[in-house]
N, C-alpha and C positions, 0 to 999 in steps of 0.2 A: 504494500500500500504506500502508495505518495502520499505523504499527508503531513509531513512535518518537517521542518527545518533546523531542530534546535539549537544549534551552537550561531545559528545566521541571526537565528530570533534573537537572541540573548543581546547578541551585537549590536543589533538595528535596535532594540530595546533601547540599549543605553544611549547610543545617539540622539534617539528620540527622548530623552527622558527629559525633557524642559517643554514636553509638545503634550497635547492632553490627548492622544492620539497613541494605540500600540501599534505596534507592527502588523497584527493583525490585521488591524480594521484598516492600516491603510492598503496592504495588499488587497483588500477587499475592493475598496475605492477605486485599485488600480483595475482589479475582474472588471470592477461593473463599465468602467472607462473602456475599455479594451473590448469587450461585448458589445458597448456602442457605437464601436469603432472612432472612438474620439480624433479627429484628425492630428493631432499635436501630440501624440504620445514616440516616445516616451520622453522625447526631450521636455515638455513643458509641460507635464502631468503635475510635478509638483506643484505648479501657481494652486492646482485646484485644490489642495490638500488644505483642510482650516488648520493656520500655524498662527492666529493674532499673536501666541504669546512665548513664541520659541522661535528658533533660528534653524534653518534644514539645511544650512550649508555642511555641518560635519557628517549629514547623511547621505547628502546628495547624490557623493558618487556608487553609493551601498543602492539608495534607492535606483539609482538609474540601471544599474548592470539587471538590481530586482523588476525592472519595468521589460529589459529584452530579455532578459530568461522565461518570465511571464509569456510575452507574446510570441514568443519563439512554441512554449508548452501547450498555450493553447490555439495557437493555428496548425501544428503539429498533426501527425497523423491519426498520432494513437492517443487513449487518455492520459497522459503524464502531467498533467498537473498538478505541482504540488503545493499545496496552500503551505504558509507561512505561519506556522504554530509553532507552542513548544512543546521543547522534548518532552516521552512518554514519561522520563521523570520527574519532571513537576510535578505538583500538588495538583490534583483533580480538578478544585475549584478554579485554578487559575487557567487548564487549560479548556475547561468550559466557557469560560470567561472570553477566552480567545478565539473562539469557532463563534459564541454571540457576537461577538466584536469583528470577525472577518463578513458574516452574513449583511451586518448592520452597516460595513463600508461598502460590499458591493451593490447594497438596496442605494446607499448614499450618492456611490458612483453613475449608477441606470438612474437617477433623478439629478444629476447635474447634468448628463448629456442628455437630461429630457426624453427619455426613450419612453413611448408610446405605449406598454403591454397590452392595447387594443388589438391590436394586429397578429399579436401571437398565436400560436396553436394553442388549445387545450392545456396540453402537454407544460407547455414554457408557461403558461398563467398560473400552473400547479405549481413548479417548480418558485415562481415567484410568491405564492401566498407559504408555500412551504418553509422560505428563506424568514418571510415575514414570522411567519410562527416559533423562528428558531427566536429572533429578535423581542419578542413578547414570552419567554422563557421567565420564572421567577430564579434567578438564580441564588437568592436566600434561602430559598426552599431544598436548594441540590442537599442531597443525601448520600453520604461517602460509601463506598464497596461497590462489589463484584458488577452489578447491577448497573450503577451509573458506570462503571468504564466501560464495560458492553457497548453501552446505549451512545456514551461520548463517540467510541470507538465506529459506530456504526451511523450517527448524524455526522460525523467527520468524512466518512468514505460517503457518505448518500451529497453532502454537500459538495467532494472535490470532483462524483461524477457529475452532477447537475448542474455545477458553475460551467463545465465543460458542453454539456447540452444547449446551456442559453449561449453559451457564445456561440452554438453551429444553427441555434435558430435568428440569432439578433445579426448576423453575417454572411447567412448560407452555407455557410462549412467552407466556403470559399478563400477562409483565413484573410 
């Protein structure tokens, strides 16, 4: 399974740590951009990124190489995508935290490029109310064991195929 980054997360972490933004969510930001075929990517993805209160210069170049690995993954042939989480060892809670936070950028990203989900199939509206539903999670309510890592484990992989889906419905698989 693609599904995590951890020693990249940790990095991008700290760089970002004066942004009220993780890594997660802004990989997310970058999915929903890149699905909408944003014309300016990757070079100018970060203008769109909310930073009022931090500086992205010491991420910049972390971010950028993460903007063409990204678009490289998913106009690619096969599913390889792989989201921006942390490692399996983290604490639970944190990397639940990080899958609501990468859902919550890519919803952020598909409504900065105004993207339409009228138009979509069936199929891509599910996958966007699905997103929505990861997003409206109570995560004070998460409950530690076997149970939630399954369930993490298995909204992480339904998430990295389905980010993958809407970018071949919001582009044509045309990449």
């Amino acid at each position: 399974m693609e599904a995590t980054t951890g020693t990249h997360y940790q990095q991008l972490a700290q760089q970002l740590d004066d942004l009220s933004l993780s890594p997660a969510e802004v990989h997310g930001i970058l999915c929903g951009l890149l699905c909408a075929r944003a014309p300016r990517l990757p070079e100018d993805w970060l203008d769109e990124l909310p930073h009022d209160q931090g500086d992205l210069s010491a991420a910049r170049e972390a971010l950028t190489a993460l903007a063409e690995r990204t678009r490289a993954e998913l106009a690619g042939p096969e599913l390889a995508l792989t989201l921006l989480l942390p490692d399996e060892e983290r604490p639970l809670p944190e990397r639940v935290e990080a899958v609501y936070d990468w859902c919550r950028g890519l919803l952020y990203g598909l409504g900065l490029a105004q993207v339409d989900p009228a138009g979509f199939t069936p199929e891509a509206r599910e996958i966007l109310d699905d997103f929505v539903a990861i997003t409206q999670l109570d995560l004070a309510t998460l409950e530690l064991g076997e149970e939630s890592e399954q369930a993490l484990t298995e909204i992480t992989e339904f998430t990295r195929v389905a980010a993958r889906l809407l970018y071949e419905e919001c582009v044509g698989g045309d990449g």
